[in-house]
PyMOL Python script that loads the backbone (N, CA, C, O; Angstrom):
from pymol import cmd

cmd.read_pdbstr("""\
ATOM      1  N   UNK A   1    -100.694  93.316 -41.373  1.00  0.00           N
ATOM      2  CA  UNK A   1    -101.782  94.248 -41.413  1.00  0.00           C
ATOM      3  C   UNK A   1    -103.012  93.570 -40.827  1.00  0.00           C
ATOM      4  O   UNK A   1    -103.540  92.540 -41.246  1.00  0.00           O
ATOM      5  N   UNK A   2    -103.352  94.249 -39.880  1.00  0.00           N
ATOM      6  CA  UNK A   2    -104.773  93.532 -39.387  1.00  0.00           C
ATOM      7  C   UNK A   2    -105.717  94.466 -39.701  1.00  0.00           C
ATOM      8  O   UNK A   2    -105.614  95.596 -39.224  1.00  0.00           O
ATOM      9  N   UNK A   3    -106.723  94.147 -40.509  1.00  0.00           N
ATOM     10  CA  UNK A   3    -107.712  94.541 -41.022  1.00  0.00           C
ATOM     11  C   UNK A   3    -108.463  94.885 -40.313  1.00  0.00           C
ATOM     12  O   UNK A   3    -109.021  95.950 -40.578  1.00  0.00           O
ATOM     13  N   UNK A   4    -108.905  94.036 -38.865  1.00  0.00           N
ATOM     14  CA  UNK A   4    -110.089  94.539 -38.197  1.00  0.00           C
ATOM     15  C   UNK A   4    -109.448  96.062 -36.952  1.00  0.00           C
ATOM     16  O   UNK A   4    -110.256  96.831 -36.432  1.00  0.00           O
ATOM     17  N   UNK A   5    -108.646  96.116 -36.833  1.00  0.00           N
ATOM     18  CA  UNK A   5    -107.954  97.293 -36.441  1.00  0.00           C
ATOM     19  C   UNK A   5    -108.062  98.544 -37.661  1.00  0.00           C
ATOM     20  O   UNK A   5    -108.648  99.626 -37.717  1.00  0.00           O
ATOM     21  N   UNK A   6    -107.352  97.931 -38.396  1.00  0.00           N
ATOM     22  CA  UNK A   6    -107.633  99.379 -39.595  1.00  0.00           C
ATOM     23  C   UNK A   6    -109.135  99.979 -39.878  1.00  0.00           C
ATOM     24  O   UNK A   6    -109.283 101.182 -40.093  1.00  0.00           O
ATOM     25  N   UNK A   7    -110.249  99.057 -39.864  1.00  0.00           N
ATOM     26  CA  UNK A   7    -111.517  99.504 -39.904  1.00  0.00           C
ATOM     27  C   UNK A   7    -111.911 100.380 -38.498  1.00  0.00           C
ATOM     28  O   UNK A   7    -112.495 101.453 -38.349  1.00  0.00           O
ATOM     29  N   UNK A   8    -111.512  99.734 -37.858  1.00  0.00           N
ATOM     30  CA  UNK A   8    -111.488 100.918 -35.766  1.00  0.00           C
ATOM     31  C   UNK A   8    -110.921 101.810 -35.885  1.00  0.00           C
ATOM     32  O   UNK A   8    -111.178 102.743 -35.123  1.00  0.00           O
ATOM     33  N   UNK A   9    -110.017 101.944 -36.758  1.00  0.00           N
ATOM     34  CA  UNK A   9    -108.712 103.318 -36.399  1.00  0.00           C
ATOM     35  C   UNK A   9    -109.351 104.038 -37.848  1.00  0.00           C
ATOM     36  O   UNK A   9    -109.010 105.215 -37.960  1.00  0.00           O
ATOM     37  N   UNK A  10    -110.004 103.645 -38.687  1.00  0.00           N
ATOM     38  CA  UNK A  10    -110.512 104.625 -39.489  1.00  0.00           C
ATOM     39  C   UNK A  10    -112.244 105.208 -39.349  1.00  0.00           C
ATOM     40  O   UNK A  10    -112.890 105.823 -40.198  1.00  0.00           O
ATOM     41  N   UNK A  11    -112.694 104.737 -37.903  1.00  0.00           N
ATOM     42  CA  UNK A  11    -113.813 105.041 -37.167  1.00  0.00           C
ATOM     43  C   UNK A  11    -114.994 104.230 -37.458  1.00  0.00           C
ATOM     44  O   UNK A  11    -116.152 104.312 -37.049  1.00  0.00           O
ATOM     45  N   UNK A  12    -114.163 103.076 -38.619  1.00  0.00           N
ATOM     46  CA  UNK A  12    -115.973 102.097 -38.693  1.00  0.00           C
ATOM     47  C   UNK A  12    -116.140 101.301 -36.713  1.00  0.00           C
ATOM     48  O   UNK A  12    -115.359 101.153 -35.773  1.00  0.00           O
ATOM     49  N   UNK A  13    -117.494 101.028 -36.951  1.00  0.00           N
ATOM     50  CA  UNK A  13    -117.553  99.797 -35.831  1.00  0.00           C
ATOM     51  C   UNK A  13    -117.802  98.597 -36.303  1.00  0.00           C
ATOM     52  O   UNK A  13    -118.576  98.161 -37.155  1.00  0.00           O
ATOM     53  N   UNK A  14    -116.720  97.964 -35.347  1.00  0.00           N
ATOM     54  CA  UNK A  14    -116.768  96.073 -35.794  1.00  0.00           C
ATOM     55  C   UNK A  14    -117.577  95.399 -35.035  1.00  0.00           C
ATOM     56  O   UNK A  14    -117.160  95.508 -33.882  1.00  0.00           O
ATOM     57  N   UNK A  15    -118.426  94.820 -35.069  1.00  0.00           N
ATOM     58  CA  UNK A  15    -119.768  94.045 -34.300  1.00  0.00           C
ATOM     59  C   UNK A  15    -119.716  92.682 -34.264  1.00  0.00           C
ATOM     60  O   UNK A  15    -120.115  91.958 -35.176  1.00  0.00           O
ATOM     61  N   UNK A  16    -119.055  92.168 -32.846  1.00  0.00           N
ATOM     62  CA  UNK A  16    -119.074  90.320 -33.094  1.00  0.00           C
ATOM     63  C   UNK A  16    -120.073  89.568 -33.156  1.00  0.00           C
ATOM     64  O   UNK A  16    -120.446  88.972 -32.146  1.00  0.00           O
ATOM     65  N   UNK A  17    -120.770  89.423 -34.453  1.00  0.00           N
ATOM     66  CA  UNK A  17    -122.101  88.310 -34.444  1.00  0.00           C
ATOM     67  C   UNK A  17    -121.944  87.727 -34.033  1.00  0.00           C
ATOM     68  O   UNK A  17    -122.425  87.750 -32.901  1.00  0.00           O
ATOM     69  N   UNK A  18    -121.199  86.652 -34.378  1.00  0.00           N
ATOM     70  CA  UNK A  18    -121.097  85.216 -33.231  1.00  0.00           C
ATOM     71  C   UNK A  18    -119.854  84.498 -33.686  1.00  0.00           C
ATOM     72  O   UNK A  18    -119.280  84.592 -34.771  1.00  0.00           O
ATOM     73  N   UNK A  19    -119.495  83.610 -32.418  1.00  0.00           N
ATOM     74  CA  UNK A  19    -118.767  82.169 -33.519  1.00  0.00           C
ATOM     75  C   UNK A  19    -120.019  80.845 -33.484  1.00  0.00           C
ATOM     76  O   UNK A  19    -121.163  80.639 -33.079  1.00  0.00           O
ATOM     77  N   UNK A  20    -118.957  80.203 -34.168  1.00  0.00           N
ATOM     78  CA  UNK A  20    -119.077  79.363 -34.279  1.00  0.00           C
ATOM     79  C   UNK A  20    -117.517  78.312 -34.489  1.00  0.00           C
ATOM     80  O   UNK A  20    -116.619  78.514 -35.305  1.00  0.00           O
ATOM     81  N   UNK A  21    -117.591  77.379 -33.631  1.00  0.00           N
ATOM     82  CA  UNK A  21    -116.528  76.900 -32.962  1.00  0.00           C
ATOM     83  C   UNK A  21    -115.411  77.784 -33.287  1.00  0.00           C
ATOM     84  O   UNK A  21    -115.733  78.951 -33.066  1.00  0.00           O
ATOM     85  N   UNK A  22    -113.943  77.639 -33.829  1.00  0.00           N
ATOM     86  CA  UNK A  22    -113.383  78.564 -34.018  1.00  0.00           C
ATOM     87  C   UNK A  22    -113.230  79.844 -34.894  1.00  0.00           C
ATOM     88  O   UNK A  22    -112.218  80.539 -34.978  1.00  0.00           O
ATOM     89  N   UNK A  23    -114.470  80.037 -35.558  1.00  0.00           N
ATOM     90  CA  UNK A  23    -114.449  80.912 -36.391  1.00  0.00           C
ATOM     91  C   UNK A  23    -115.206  82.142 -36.039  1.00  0.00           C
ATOM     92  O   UNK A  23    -116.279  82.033 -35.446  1.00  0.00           O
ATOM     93  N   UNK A  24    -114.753  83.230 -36.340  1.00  0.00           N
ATOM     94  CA  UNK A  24    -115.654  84.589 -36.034  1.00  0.00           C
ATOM     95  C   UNK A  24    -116.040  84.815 -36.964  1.00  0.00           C
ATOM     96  O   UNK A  24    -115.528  84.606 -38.064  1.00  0.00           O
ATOM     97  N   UNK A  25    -117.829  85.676 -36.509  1.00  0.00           N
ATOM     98  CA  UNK A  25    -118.083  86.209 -37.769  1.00  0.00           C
ATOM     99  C   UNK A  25    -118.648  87.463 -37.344  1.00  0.00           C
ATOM    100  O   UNK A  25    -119.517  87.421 -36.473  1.00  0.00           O
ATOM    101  N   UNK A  26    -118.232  88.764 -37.902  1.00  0.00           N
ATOM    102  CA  UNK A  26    -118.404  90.293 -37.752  1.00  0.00           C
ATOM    103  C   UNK A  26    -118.673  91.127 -38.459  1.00  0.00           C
ATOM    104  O   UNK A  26    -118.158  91.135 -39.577  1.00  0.00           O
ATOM    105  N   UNK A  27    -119.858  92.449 -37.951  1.00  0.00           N
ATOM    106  CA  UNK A  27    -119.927  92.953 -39.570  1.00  0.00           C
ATOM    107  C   UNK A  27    -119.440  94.046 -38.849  1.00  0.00           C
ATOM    108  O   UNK A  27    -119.411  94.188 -37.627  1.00  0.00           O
ATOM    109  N   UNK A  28    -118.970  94.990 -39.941  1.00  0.00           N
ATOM    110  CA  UNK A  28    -118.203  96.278 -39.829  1.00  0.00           C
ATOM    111  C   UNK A  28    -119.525  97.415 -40.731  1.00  0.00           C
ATOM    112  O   UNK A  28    -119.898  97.362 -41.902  1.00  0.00           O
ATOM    113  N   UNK A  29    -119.929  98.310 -39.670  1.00  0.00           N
ATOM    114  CA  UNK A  29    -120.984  99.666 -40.134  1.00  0.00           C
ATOM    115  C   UNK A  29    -120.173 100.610 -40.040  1.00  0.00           C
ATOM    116  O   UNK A  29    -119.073 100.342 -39.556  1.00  0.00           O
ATOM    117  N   UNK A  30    -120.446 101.956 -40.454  1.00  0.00           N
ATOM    118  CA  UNK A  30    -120.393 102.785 -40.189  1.00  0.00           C
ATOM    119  C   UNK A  30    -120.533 103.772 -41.342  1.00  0.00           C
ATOM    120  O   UNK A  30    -120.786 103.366 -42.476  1.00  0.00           O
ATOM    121  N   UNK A  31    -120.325 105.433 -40.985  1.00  0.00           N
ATOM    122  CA  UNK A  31    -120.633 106.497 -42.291  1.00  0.00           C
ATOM    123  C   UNK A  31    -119.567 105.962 -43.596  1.00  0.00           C
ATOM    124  O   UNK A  31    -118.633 105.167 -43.696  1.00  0.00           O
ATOM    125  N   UNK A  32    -120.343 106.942 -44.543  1.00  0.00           N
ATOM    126  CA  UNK A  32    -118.770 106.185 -45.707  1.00  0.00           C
ATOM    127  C   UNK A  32    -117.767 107.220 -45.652  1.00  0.00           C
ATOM    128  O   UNK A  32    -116.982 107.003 -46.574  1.00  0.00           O
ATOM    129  N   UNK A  33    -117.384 108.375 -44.917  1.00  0.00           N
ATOM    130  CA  UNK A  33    -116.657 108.743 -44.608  1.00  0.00           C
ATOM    131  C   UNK A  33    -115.656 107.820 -44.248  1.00  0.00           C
ATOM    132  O   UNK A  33    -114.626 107.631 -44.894  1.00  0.00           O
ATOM    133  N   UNK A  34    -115.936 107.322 -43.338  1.00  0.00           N
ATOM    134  CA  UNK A  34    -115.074 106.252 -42.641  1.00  0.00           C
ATOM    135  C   UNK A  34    -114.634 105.220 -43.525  1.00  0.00           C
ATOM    136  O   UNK A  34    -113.501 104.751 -43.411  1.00  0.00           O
ATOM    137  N   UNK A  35    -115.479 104.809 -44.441  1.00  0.00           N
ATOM    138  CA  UNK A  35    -115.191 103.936 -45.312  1.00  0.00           C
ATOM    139  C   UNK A  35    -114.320 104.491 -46.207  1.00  0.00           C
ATOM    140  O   UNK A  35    -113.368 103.750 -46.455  1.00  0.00           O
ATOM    141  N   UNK A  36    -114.319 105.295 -46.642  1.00  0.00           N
ATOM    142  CA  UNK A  36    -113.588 106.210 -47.425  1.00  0.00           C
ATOM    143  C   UNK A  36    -112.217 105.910 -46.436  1.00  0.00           C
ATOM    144  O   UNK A  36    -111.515 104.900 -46.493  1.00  0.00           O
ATOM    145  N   UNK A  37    -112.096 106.712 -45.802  1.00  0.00           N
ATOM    146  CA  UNK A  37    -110.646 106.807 -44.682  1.00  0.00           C
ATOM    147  C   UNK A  37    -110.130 104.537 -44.809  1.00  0.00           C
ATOM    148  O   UNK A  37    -109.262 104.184 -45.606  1.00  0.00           O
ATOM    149  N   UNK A  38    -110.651 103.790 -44.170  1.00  0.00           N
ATOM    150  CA  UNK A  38    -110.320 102.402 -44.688  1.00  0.00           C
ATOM    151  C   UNK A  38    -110.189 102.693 -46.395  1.00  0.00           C
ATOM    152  O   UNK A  38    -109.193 103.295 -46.796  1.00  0.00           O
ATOM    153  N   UNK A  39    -110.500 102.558 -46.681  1.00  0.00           N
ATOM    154  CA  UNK A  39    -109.943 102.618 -48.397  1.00  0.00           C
ATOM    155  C   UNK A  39    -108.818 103.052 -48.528  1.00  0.00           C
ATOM    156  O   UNK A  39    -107.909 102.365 -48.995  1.00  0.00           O
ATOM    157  N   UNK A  40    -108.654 104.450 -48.083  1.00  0.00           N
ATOM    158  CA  UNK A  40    -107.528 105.136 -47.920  1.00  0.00           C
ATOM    159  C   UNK A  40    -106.390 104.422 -47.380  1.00  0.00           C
ATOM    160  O   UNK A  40    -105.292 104.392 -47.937  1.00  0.00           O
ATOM    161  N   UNK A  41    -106.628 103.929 -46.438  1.00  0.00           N
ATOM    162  CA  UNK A  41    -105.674 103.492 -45.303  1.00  0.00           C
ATOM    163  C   UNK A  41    -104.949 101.821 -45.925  1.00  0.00           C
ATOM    164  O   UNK A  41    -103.813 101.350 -45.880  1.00  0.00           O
ATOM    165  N   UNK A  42    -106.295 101.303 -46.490  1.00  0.00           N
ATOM    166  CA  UNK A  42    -105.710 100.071 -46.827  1.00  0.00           C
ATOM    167  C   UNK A  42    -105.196 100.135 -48.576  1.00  0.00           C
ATOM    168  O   UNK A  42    -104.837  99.135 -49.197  1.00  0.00           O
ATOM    169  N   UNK A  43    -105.250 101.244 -49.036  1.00  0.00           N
ATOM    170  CA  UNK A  43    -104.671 101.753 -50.309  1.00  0.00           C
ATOM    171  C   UNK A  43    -102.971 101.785 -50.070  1.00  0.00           C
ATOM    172  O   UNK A  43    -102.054 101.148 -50.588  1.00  0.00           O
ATOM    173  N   UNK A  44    -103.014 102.694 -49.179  1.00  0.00           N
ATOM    174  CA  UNK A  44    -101.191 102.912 -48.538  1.00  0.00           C
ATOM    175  C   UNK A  44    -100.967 101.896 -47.904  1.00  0.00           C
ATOM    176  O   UNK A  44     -99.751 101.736 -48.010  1.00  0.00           O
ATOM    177  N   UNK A  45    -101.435 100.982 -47.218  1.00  0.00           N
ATOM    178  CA  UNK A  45    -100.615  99.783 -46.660  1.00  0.00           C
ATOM    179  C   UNK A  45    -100.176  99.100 -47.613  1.00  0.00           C
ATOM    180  O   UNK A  45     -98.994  98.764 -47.540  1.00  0.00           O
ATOM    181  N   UNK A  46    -100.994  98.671 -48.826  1.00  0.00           N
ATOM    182  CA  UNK A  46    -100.912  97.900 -49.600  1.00  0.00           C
ATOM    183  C   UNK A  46     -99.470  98.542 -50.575  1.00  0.00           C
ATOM    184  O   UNK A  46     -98.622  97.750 -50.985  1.00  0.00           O
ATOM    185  N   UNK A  47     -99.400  99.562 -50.762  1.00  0.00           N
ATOM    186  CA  UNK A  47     -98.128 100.212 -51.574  1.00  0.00           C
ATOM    187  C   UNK A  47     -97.117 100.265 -50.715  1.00  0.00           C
ATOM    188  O   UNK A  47     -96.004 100.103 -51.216  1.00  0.00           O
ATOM    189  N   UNK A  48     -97.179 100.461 -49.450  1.00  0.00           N
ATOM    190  CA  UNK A  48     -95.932 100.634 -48.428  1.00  0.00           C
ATOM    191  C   UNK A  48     -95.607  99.102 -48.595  1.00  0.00           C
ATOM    192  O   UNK A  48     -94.547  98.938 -49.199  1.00  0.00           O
ATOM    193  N   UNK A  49     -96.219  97.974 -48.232  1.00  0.00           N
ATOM    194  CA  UNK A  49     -96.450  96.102 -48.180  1.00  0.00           C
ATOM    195  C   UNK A  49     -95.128  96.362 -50.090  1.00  0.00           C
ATOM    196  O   UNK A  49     -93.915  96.188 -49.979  1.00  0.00           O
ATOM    197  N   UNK A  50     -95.662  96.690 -51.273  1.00  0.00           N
ATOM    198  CA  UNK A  50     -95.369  96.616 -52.888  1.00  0.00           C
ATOM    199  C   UNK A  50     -93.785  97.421 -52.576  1.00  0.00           C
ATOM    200  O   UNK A  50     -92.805  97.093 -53.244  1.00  0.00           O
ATOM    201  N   UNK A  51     -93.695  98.439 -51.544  1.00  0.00           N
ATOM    202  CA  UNK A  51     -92.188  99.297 -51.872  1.00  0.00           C
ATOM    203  C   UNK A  51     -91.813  98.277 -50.939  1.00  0.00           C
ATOM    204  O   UNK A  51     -91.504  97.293 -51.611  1.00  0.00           O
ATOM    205  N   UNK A  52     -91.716  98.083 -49.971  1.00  0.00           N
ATOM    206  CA  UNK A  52     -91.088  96.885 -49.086  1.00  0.00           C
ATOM    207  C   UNK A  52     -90.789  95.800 -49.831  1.00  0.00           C
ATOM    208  O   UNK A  52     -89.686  95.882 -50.371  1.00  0.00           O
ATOM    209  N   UNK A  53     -91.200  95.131 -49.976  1.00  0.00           N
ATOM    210  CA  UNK A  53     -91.163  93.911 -51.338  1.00  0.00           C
ATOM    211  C   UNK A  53     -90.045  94.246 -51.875  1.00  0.00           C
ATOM    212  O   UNK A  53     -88.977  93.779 -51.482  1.00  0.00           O
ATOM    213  N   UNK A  54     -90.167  95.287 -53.055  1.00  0.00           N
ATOM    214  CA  UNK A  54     -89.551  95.641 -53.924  1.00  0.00           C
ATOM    215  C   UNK A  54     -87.721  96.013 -53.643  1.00  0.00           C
ATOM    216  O   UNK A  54     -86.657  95.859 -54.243  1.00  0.00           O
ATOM    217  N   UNK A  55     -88.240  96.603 -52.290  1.00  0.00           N
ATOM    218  CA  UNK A  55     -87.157  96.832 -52.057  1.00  0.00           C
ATOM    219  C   UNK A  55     -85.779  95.668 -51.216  1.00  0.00           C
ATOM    220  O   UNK A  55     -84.572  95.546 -51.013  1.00  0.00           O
ATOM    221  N   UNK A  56     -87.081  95.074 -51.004  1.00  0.00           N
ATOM    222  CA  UNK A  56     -86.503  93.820 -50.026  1.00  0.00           C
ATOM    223  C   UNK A  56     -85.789  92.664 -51.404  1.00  0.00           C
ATOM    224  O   UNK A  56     -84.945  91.774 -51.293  1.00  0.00           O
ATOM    225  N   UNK A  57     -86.612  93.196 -52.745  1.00  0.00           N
ATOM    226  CA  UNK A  57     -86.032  91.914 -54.056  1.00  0.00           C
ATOM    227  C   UNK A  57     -84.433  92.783 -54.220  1.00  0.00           C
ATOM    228  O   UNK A  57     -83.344  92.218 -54.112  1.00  0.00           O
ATOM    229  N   UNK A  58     -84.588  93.942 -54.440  1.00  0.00           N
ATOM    230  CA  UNK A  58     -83.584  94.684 -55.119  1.00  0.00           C
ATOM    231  C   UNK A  58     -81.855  94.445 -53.704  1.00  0.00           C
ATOM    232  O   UNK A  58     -80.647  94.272 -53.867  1.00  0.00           O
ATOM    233  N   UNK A  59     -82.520  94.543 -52.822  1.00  0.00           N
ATOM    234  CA  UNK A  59     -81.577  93.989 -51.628  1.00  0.00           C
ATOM    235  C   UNK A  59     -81.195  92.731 -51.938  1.00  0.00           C
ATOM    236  O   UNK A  59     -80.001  92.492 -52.123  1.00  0.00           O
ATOM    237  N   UNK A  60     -82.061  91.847 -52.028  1.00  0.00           N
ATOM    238  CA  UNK A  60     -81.529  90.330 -52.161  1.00  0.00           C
ATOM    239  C   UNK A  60     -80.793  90.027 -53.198  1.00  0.00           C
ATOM    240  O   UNK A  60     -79.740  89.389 -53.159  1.00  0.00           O
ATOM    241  N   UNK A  61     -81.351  90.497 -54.208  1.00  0.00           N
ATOM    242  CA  UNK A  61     -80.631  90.467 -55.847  1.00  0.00           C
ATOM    243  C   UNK A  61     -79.006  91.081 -55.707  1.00  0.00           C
ATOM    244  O   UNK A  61     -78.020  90.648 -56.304  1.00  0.00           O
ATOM    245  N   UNK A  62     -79.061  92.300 -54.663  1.00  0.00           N
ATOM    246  CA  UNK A  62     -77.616  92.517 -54.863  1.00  0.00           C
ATOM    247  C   UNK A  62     -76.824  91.514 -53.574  1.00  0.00           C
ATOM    248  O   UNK A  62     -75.603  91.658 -53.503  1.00  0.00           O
ATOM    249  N   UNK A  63     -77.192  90.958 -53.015  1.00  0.00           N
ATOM    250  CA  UNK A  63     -76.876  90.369 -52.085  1.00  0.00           C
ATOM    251  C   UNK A  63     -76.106  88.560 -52.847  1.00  0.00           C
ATOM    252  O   UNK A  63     -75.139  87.826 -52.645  1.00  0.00           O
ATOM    253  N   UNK A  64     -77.271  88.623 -53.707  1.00  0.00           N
ATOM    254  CA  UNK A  64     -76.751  86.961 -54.213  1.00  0.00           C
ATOM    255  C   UNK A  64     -75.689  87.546 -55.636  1.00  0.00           C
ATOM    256  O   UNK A  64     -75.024  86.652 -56.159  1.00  0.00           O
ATOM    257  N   UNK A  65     -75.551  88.843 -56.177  1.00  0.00           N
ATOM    258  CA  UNK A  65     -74.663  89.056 -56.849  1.00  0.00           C
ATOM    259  C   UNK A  65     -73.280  89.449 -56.373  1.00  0.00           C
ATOM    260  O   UNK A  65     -72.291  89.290 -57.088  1.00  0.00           O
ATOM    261  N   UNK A  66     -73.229  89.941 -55.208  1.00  0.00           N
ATOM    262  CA  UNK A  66     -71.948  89.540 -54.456  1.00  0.00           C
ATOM    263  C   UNK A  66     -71.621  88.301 -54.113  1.00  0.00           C
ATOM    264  O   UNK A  66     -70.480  87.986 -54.449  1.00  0.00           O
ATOM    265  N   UNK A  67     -72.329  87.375 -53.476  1.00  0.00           N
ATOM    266  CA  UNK A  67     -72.239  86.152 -53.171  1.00  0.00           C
ATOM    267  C   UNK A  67     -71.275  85.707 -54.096  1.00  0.00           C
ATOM    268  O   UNK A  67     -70.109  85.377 -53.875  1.00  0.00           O
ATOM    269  N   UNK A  68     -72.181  85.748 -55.638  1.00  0.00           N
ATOM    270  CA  UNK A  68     -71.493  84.879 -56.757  1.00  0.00           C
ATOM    271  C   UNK A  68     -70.148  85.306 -57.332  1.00  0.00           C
ATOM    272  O   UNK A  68     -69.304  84.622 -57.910  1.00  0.00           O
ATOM    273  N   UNK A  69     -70.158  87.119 -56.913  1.00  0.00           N
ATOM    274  CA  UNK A  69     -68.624  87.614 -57.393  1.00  0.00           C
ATOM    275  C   UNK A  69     -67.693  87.107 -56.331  1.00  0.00           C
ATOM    276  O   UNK A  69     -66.561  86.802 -56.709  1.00  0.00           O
ATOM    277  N   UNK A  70     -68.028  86.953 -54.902  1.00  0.00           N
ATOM    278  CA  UNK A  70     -67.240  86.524 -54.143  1.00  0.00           C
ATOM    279  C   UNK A  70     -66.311  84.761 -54.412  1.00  0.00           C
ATOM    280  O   UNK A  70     -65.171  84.304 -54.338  1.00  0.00           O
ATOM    281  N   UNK A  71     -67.676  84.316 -54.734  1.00  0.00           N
ATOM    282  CA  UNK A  71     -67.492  82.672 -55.091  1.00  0.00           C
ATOM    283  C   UNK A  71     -66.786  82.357 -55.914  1.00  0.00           C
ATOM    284  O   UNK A  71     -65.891  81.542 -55.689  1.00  0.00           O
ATOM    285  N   UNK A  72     -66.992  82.960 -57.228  1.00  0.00           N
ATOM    286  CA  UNK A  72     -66.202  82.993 -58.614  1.00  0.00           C
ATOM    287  C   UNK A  72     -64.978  83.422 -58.534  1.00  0.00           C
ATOM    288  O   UNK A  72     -64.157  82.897 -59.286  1.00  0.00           O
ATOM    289  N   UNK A  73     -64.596  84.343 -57.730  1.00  0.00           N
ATOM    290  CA  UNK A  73     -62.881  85.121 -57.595  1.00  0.00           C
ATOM    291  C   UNK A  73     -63.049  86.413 -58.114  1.00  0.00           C
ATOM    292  O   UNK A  73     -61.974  87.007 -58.202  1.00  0.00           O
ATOM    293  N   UNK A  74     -64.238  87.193 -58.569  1.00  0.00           N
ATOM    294  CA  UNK A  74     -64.605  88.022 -59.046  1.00  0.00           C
ATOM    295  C   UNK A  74     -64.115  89.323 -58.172  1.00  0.00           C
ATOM    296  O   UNK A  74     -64.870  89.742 -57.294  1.00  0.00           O
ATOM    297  N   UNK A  75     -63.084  89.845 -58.365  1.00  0.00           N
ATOM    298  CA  UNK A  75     -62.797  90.981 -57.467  1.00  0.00           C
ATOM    299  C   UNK A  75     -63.793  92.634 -57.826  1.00  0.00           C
ATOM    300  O   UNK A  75     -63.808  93.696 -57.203  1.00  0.00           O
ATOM    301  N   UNK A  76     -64.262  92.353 -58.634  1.00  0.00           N
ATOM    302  CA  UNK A  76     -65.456  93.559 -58.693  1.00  0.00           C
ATOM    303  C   UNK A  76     -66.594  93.491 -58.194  1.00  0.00           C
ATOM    304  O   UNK A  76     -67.463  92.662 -58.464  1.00  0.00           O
ATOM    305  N   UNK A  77     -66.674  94.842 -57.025  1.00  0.00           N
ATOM    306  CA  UNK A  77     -67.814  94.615 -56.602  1.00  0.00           C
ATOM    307  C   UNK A  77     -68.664  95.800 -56.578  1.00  0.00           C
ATOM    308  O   UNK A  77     -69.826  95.719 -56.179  1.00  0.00           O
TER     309      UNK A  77
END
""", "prot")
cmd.dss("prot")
cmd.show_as("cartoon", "prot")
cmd.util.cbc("prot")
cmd.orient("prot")
């Protein structure tokens, strides 16, 4: 998730103050409409990011419980 994209695509503007050697520093304006819409936006990434996860544990979990029925001689699967 890149943050400074999600603030553009929900209509704030990102403003490059400056660097300083490798670091940026930027402020993000705009109506709170827009801010509202980022809230929004980074509300559902963050739960889509929590079902991914979740779903990615519940995959693995059945993944290492075959493993171990396989290993053991466990013919139930």
């Amino acid at each position: 998730m890149d943050i400074i994209d999600m603030a553009r695509a929900s209509g704030l503007t990102v403003i490059l103050d400056g660097r300083i050697g490798r670091e940026q520093y930027q402020s993000v304006c705009g109506p709170v409409s827009a801010l509202q819409r980022f809230a929004e936006s980074l509300s559902q990434c963050a739960k889509d990011e929590r079902e991914h996860d979740s779903a990615c544990s519940r995959h693995q979990g059945a993944a290492r419980l075959a493993d171990y029925s396989s290993a053991s001689g466990d013919s139930r699967k």
